[in-house]
PyMOL CGO cylinders between C-alpha atoms (Angstrom):
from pymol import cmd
from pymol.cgo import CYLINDER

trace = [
    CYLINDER, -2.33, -9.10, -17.22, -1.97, -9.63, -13.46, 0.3, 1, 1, 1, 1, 1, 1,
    CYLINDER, -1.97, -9.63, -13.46, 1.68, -10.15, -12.42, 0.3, 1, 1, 1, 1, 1, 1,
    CYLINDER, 1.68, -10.15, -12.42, 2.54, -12.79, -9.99, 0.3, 1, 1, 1, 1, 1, 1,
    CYLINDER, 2.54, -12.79, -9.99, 5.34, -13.67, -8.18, 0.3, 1, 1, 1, 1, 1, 1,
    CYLINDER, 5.34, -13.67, -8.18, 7.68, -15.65, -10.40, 0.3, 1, 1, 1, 1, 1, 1,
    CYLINDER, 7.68, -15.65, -10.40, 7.04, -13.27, -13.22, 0.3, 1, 1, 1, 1, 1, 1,
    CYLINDER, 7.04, -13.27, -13.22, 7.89, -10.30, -10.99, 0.3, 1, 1, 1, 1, 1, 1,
    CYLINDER, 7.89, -10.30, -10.99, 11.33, -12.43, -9.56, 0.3, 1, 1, 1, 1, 1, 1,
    CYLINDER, 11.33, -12.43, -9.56, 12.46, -12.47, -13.04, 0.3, 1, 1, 1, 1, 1, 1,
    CYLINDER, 12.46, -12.47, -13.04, 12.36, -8.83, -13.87, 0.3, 1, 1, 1, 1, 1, 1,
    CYLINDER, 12.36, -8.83, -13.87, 13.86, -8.17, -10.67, 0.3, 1, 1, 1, 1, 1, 1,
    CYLINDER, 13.86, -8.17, -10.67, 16.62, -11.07, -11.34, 0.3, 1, 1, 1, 1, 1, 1,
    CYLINDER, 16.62, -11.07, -11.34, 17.13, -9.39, -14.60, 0.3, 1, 1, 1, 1, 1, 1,
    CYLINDER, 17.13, -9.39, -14.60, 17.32, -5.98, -13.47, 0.3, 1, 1, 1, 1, 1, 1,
    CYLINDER, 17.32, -5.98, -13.47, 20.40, -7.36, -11.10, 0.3, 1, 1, 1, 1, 1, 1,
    CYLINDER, 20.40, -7.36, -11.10, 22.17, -9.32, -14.21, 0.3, 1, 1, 1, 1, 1, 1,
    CYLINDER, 22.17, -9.32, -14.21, 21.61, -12.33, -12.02, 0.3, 1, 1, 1, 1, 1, 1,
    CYLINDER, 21.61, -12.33, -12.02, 18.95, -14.67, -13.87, 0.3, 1, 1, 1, 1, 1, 1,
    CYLINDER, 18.95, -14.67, -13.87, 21.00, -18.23, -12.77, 0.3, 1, 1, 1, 1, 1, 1,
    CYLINDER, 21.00, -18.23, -12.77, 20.55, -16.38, -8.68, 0.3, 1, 1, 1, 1, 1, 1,
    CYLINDER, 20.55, -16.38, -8.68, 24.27, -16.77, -8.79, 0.3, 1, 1, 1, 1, 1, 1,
    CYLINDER, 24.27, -16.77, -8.79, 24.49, -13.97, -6.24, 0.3, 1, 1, 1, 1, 1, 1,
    CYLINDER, 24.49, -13.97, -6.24, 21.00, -13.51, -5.27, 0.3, 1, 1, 1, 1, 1, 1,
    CYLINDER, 21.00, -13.51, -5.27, 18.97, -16.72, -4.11, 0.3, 1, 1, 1, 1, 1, 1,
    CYLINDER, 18.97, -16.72, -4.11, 15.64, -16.80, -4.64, 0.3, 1, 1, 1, 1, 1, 1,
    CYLINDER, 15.64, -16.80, -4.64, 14.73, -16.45, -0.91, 0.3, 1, 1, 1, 1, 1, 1,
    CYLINDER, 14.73, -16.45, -0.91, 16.78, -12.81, -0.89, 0.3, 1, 1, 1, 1, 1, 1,
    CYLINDER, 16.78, -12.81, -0.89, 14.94, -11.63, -4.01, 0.3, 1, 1, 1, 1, 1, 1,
    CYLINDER, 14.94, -11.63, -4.01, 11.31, -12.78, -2.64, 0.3, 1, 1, 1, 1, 1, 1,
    CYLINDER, 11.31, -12.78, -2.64, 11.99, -11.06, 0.47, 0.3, 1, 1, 1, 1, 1, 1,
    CYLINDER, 11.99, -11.06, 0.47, 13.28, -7.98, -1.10, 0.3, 1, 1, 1, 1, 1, 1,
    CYLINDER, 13.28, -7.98, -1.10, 9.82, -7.92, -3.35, 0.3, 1, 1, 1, 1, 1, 1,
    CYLINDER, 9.82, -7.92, -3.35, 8.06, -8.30, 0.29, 0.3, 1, 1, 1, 1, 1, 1,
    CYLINDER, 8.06, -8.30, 0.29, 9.59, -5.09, 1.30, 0.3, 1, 1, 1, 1, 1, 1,
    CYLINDER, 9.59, -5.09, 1.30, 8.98, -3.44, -1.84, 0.3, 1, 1, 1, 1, 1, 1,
    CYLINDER, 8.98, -3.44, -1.84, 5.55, -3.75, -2.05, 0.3, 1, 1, 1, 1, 1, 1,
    CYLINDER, 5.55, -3.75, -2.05, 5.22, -2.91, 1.93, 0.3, 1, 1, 1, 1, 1, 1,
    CYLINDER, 5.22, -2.91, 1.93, 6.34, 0.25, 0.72, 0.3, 1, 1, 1, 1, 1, 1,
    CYLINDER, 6.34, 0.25, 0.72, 4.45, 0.77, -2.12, 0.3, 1, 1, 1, 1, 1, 1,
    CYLINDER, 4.45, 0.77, -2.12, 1.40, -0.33, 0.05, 0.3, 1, 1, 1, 1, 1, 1,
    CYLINDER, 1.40, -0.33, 0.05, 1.88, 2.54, 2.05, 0.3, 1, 1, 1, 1, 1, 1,
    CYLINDER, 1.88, 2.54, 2.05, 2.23, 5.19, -0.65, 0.3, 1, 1, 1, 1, 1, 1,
    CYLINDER, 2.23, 5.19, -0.65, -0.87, 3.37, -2.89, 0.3, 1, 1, 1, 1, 1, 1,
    CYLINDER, -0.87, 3.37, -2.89, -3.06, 0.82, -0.49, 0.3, 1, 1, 1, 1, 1, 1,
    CYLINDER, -3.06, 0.82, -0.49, -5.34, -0.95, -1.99, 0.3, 1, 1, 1, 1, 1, 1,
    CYLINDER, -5.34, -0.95, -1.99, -8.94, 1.02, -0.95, 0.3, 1, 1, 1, 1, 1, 1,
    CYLINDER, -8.94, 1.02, -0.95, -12.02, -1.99, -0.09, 0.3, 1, 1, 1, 1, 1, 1,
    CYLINDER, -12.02, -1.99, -0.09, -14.80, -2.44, 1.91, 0.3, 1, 1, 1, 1, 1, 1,
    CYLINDER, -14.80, -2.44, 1.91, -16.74, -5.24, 3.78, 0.3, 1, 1, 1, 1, 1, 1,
    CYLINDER, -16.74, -5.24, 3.78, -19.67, -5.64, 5.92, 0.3, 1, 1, 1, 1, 1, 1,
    CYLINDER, -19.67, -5.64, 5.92, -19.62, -6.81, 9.84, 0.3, 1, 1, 1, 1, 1, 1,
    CYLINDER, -19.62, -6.81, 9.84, -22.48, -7.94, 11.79, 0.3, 1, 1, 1, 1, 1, 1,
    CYLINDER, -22.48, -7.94, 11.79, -22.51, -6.62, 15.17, 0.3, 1, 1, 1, 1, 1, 1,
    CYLINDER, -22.51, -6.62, 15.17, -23.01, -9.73, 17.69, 0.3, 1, 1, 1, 1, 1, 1,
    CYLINDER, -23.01, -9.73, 17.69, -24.06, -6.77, 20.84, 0.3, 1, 1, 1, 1, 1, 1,
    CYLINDER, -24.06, -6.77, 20.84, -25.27, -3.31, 21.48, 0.3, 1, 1, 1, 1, 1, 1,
    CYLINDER, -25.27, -3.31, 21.48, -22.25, -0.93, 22.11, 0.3, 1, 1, 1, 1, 1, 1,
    CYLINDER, -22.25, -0.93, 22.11, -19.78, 1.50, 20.36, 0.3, 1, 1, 1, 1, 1, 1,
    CYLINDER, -19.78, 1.50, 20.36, -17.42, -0.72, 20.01, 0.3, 1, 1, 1, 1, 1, 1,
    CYLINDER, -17.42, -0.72, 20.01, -16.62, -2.84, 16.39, 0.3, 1, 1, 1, 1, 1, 1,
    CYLINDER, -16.62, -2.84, 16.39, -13.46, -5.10, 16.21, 0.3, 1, 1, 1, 1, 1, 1,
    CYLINDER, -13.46, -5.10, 16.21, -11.56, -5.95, 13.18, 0.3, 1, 1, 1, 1, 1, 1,
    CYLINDER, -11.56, -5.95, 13.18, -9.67, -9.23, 13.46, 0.3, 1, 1, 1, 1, 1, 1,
    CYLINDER, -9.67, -9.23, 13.46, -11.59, -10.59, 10.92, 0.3, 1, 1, 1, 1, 1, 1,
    CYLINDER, -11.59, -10.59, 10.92, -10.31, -7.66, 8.10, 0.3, 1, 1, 1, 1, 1, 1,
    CYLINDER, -10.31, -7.66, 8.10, -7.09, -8.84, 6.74, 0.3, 1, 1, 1, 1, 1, 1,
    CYLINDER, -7.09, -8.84, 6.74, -3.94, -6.48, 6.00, 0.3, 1, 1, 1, 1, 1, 1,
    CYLINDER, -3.94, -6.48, 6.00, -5.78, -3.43, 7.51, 0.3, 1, 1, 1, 1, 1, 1,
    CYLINDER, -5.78, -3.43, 7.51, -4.02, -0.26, 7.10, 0.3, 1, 1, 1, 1, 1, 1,
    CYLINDER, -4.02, -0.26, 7.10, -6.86, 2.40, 8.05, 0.3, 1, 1, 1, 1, 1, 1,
    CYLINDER, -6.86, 2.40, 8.05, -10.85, 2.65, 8.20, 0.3, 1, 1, 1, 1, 1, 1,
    CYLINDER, -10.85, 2.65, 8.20, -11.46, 5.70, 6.05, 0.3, 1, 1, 1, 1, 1, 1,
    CYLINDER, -11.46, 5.70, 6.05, -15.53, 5.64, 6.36, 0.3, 1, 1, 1, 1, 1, 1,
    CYLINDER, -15.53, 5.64, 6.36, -18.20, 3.42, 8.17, 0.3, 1, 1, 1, 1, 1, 1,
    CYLINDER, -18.20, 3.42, 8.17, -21.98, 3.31, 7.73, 0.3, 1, 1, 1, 1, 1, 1,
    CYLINDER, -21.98, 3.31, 7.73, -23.96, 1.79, 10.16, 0.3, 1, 1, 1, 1, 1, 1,
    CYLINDER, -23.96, 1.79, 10.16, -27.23, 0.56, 10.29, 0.3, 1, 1, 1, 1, 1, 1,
    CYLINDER, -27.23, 0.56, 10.29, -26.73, -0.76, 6.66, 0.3, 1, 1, 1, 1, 1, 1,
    CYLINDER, -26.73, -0.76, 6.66, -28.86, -2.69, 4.71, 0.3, 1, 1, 1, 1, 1, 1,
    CYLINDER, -28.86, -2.69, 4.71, -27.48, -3.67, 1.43, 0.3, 1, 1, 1, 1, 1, 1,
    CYLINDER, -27.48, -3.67, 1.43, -30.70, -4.77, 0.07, 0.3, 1, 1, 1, 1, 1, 1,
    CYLINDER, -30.70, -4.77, 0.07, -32.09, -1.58, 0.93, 0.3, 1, 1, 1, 1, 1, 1,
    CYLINDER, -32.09, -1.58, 0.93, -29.30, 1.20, 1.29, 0.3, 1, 1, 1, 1, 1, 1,
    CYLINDER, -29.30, 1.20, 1.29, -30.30, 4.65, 2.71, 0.3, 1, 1, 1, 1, 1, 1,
    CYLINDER, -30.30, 4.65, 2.71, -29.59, 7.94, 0.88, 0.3, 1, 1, 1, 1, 1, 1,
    CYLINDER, -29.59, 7.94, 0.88, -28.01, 9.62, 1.86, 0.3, 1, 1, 1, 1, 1, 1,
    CYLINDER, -28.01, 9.62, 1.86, -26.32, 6.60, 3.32, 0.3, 1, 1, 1, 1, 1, 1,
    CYLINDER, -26.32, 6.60, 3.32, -25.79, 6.21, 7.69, 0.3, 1, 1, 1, 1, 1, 1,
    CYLINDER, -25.79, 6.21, 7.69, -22.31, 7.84, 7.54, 0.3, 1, 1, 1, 1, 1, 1,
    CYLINDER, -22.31, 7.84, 7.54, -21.10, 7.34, 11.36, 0.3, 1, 1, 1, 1, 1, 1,
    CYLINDER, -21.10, 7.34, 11.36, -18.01, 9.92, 13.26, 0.3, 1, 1, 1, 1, 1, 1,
    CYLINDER, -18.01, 9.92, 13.26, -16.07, 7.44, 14.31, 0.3, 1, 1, 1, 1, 1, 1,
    CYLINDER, -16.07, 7.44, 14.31, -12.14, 6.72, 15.80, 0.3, 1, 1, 1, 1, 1, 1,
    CYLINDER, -12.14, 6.72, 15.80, -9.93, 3.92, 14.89, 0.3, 1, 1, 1, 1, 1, 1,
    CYLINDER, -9.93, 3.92, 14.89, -7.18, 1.93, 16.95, 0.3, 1, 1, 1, 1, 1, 1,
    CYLINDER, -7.18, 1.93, 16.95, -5.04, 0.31, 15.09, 0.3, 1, 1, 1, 1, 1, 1,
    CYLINDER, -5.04, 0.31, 15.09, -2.97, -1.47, 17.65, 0.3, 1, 1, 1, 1, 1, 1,
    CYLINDER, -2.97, -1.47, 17.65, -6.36, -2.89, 19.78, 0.3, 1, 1, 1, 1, 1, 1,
    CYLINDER, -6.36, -2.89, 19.78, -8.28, -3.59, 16.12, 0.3, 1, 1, 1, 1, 1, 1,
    CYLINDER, -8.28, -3.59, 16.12, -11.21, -1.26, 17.36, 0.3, 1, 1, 1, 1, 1, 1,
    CYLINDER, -11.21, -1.26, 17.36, -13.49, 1.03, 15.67, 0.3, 1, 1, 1, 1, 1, 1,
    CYLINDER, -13.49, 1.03, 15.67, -15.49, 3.55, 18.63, 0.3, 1, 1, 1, 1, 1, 1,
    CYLINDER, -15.49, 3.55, 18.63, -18.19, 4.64, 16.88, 0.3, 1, 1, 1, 1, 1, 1,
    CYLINDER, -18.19, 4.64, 16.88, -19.00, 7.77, 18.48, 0.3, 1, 1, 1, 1, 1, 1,
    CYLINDER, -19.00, 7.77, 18.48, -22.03, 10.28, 17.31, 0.3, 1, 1, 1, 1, 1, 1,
    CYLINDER, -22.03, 10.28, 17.31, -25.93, 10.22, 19.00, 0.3, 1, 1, 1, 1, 1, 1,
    CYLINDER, -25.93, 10.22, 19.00, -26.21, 6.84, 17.44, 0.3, 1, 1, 1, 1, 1, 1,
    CYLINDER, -26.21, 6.84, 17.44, -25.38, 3.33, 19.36, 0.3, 1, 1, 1, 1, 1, 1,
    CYLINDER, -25.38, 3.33, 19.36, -25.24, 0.16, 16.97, 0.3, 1, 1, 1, 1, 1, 1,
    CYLINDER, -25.24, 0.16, 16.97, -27.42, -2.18, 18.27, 0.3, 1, 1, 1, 1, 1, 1,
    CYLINDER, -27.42, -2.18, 18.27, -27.12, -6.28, 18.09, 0.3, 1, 1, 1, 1, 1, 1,
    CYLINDER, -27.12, -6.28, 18.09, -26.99, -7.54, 14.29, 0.3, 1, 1, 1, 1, 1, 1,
    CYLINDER, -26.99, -7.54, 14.29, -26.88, -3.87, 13.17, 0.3, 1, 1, 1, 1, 1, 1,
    CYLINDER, -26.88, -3.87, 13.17, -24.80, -4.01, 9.84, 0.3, 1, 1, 1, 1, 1, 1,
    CYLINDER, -24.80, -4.01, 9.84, -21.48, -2.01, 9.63, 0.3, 1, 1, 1, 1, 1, 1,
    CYLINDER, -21.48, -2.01, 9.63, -20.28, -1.09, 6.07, 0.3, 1, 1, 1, 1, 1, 1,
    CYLINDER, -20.28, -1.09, 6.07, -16.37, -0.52, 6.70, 0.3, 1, 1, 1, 1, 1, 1,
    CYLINDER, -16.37, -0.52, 6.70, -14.53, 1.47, 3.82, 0.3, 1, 1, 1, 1, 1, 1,
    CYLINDER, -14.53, 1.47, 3.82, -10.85, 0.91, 4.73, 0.3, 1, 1, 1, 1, 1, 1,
    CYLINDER, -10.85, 0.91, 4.73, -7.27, 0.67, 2.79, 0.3, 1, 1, 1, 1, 1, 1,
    CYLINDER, -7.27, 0.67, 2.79, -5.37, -3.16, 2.50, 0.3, 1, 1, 1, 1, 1, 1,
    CYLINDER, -5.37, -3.16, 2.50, -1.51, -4.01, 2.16, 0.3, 1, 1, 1, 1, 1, 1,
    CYLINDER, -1.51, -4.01, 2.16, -1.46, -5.18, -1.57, 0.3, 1, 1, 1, 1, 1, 1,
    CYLINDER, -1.46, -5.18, -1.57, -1.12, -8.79, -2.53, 0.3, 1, 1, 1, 1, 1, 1,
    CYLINDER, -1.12, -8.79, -2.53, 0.81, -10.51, -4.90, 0.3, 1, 1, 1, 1, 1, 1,
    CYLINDER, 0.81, -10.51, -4.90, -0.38, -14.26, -6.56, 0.3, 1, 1, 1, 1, 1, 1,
    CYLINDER, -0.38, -14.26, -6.56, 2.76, -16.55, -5.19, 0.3, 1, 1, 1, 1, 1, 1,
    CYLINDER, 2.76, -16.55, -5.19, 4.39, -14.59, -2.39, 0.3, 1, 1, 1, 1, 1, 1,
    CYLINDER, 4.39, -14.59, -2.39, 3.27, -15.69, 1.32, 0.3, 1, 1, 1, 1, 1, 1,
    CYLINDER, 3.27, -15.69, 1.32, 0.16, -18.20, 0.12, 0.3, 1, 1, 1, 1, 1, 1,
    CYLINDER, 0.16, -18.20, 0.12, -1.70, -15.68, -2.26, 0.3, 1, 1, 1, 1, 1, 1,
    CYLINDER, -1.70, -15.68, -2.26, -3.51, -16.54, -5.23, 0.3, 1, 1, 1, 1, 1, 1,
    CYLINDER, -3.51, -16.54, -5.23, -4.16, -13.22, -6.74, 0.3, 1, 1, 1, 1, 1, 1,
    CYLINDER, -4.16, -13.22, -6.74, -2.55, -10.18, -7.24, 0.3, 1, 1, 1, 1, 1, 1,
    CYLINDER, -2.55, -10.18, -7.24, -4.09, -6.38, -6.43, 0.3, 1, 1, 1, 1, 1, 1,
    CYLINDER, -4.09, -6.38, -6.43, -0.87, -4.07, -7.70, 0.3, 1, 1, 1, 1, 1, 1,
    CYLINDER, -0.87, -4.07, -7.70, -1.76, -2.63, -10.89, 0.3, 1, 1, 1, 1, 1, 1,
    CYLINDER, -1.76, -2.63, -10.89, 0.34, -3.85, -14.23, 0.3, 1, 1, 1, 1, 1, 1,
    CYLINDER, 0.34, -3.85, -14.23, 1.09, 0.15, -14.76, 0.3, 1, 1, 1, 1, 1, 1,
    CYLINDER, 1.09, 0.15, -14.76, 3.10, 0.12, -11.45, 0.3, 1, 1, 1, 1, 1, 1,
    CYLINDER, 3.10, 0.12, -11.45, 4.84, -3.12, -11.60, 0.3, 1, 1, 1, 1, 1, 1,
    CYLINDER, 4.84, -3.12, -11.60, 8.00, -1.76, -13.35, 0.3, 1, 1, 1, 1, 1, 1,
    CYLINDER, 8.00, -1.76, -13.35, 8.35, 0.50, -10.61, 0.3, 1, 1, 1, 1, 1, 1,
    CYLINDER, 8.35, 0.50, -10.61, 7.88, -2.01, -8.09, 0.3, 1, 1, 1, 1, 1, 1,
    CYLINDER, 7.88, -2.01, -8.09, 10.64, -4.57, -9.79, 0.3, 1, 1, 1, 1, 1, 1,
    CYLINDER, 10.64, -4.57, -9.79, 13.34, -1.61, -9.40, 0.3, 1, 1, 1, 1, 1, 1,
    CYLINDER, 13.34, -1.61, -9.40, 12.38, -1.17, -6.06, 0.3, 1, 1, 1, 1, 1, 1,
    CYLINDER, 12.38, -1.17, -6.06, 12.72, -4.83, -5.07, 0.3, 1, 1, 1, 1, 1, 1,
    CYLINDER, 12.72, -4.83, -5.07, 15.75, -4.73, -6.74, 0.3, 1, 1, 1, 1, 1, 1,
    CYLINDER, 15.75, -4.73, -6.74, 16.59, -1.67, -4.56, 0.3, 1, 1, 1, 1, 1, 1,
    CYLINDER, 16.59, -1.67, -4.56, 16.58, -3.45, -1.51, 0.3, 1, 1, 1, 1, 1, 1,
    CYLINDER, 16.58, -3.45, -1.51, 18.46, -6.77, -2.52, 0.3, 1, 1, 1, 1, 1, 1,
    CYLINDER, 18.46, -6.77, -2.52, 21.45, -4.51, -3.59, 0.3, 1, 1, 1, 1, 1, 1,
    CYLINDER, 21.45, -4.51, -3.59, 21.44, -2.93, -0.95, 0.3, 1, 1, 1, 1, 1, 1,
    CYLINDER, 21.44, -2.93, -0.95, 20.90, -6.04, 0.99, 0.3, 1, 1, 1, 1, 1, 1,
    CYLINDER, 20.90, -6.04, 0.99, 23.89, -7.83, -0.92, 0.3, 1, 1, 1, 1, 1, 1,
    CYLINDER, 23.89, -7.83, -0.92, 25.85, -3.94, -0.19, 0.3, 1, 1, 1, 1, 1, 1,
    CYLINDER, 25.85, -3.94, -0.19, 25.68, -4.89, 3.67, 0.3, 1, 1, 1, 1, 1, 1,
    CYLINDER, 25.68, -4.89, 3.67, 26.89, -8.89, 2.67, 0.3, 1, 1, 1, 1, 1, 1,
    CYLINDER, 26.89, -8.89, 2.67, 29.81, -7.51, 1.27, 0.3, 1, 1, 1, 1, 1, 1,
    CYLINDER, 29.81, -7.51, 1.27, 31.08, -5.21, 4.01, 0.3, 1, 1, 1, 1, 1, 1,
    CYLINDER, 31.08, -5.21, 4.01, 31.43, -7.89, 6.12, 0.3, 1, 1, 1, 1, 1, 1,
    CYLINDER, 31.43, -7.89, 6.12, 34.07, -9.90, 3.97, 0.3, 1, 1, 1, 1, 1, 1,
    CYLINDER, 34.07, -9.90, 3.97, 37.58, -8.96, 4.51, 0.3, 1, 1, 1, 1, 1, 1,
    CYLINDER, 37.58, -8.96, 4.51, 38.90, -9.74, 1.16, 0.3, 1, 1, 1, 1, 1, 1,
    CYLINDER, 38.90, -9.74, 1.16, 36.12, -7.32, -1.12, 0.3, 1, 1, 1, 1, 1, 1,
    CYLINDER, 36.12, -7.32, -1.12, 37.85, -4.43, -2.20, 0.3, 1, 1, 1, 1, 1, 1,
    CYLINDER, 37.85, -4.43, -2.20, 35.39, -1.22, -0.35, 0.3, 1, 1, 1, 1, 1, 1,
    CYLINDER, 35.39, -1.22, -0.35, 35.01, 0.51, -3.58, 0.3, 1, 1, 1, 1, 1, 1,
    CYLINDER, 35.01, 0.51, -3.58, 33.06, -2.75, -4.61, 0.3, 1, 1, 1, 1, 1, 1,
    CYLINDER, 33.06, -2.75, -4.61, 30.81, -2.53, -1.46, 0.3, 1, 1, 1, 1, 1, 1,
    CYLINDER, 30.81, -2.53, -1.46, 30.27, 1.19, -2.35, 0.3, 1, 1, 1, 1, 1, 1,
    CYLINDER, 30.27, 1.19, -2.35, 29.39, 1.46, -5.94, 0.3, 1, 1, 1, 1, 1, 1,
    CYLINDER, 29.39, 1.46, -5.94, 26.60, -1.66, -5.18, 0.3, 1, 1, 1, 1, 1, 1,
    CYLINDER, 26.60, -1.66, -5.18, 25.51, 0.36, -2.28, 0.3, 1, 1, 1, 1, 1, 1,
    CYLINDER, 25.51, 0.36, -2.28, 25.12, 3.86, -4.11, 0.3, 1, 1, 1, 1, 1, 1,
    CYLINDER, 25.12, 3.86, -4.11, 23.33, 1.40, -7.11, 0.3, 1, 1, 1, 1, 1, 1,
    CYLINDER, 23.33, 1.40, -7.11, 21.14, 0.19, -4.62, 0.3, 1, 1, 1, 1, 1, 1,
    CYLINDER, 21.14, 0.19, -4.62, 20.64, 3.83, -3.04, 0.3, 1, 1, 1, 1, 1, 1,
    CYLINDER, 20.64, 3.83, -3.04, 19.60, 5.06, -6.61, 0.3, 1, 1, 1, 1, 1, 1,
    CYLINDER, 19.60, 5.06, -6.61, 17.51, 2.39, -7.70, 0.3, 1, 1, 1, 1, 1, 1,
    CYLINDER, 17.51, 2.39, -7.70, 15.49, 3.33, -4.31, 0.3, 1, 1, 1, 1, 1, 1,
    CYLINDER, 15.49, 3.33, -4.31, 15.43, 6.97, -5.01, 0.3, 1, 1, 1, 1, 1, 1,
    CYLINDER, 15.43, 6.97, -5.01, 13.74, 6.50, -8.27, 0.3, 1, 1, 1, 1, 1, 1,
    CYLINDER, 13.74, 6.50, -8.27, 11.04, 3.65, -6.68, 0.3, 1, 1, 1, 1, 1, 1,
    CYLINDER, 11.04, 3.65, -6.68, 10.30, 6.37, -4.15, 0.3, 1, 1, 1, 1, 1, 1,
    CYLINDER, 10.30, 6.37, -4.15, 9.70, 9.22, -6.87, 0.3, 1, 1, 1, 1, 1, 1,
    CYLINDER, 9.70, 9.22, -6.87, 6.73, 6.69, -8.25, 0.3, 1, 1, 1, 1, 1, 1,
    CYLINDER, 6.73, 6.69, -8.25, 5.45, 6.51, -4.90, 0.3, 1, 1, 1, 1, 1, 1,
    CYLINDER, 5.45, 6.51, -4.90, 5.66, 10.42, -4.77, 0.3, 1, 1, 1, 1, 1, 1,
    CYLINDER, 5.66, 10.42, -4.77, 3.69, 10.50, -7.60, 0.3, 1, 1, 1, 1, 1, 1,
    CYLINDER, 3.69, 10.50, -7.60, 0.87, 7.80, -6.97, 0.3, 1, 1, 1, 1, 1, 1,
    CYLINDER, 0.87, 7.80, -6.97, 0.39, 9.50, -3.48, 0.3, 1, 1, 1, 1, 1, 1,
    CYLINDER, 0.39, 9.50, -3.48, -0.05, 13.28, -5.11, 0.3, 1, 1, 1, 1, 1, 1,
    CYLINDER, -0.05, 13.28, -5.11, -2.06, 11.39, -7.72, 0.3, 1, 1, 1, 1, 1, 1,
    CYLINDER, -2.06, 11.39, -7.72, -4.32, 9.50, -4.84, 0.3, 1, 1, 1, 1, 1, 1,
    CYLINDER, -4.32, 9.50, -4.84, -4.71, 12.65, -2.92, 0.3, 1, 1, 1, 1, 1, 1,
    CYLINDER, -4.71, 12.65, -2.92, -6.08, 15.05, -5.93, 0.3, 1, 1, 1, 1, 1, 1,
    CYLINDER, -6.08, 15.05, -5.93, -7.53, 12.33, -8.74, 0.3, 1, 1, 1, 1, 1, 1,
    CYLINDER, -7.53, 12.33, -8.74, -8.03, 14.52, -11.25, 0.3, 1, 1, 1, 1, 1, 1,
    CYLINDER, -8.03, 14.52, -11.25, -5.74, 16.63, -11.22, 0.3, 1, 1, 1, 1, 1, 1,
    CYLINDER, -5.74, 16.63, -11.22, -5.10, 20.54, -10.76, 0.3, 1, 1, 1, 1, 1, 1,
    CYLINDER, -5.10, 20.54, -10.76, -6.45, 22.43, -13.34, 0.3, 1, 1, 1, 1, 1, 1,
    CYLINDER, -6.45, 22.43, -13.34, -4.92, 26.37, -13.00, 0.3, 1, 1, 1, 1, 1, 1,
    CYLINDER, -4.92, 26.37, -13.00, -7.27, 29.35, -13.09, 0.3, 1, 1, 1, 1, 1, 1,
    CYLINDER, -7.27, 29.35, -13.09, -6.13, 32.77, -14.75, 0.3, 1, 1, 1, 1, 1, 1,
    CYLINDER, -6.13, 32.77, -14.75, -4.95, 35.72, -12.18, 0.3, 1, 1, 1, 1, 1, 1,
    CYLINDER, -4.95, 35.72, -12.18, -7.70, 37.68, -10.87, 0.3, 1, 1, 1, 1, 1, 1,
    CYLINDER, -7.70, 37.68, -10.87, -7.10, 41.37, -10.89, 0.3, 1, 1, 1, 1, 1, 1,
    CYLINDER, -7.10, 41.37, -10.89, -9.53, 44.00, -9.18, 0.3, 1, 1, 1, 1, 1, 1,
    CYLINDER, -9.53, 44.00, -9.18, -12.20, 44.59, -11.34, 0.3, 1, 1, 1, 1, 1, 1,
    CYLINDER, -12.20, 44.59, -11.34, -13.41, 40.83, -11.32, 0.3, 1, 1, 1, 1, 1, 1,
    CYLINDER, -13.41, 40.83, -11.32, -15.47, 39.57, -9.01, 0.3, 1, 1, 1, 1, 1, 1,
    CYLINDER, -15.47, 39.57, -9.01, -13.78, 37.43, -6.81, 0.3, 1, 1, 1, 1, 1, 1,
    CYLINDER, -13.78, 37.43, -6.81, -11.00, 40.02, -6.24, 0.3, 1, 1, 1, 1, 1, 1,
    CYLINDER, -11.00, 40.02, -6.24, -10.15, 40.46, -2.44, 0.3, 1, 1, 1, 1, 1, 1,
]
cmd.load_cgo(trace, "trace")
């Protein structure tokens, strides 16, 4: 099942011993899941696609109209879905992230109403947290992502602390090495979901070649 916001918040709240948000208020905790899953994003975007209709000739394609872009991995242009090509129109292309362009470069110039098919990766969303009704993180993952969240509020709350006169420093310091580790082991799942994203199925070893086989060099 589909986490969502308030579900997440708990496991976080519990994770910090802090269910009544004695300590933590609800506003530090949904902030702290917003940075969490910024992070997680980047390690494990959520891959999509869409089509846009070109209103012109020219190279040019912009994408204000893609939400939480991260990258364009792949583009195919002239599409028709009712009719795809095969193999299908894959176009060289460049992306600018900053100006929301794609130059599509190559012998072929979209024309006006030409279709582009835009593969790309998305920040993921969570159902509850800044006006979104669904939620795109996977359930396997959301453990990892509720230590990380936690991560950040303690050391959030470590950087609260320092600042009052009258908390003794080892307290500041054992809540900001708690927060450190709680971080490290988030960012070992992220290791792992971005070796896991990179080869899918995984490495399967061959045996040593010696010099009377065939591929021996």
């Amino acid at each position: 099942m589909a986490t969502t916001l308030t579900l997440l918040r708990d496991r976080v709240e519990e994770i910090l011993a802090d269910t009544a948000n004695a300590i933590w208020s609800t506003g530090n905790i949904d902030e702290a899941i917003r940075q969490a899953l910024h992070e997680y994003s980047q390690a494990s975007p959520q891959d999509k696609e869409t089509s846009l209709t070109l209103a012109a000739d020219g190279r040019e394609v912009a994408t204000a109209t893609i939400t939480d872009l991260i990258d364009v991995t792949e583009i195919w242009c002239d599409y028709d879905s009712t009719d795809p090509d095969f193999p299908p129109p894959i176009r060289p292309f460049r992306f600018w992230k900053d100006i929301g362009t794609i130059y599509v470069m190559g012998q072929y110039e979209p024309q006006n109403a030409d279709v582009v098919r835009v593969f790309y990766t998305a920040l993921h969303i969570l159902n509850g947290l800044d006006s979104e009704t669904s939620t795109s993180v996977p359930d396997e993952d959301v453990t990892a992502l509720a230590h990380g969240a936690a991560g950040y509020a303690a050391m959030t709350r470590s950087v609260d602390l320092a600042e009052m006169i009258t908390v003794d420093r080892a307290a500041v310091e054992r809540m900001e090495k708690w927060g450190q580790e709680l971080l490290a082991d988030f960012r070992l799942h992220l290791q792992a979901i971005a070796r896991h994203r990179q080869d899918p199925i995984g490495h399967v070893p061959t045996g040593k070649l010696d010099r009377h086989e065939g591929d021996w060099t």
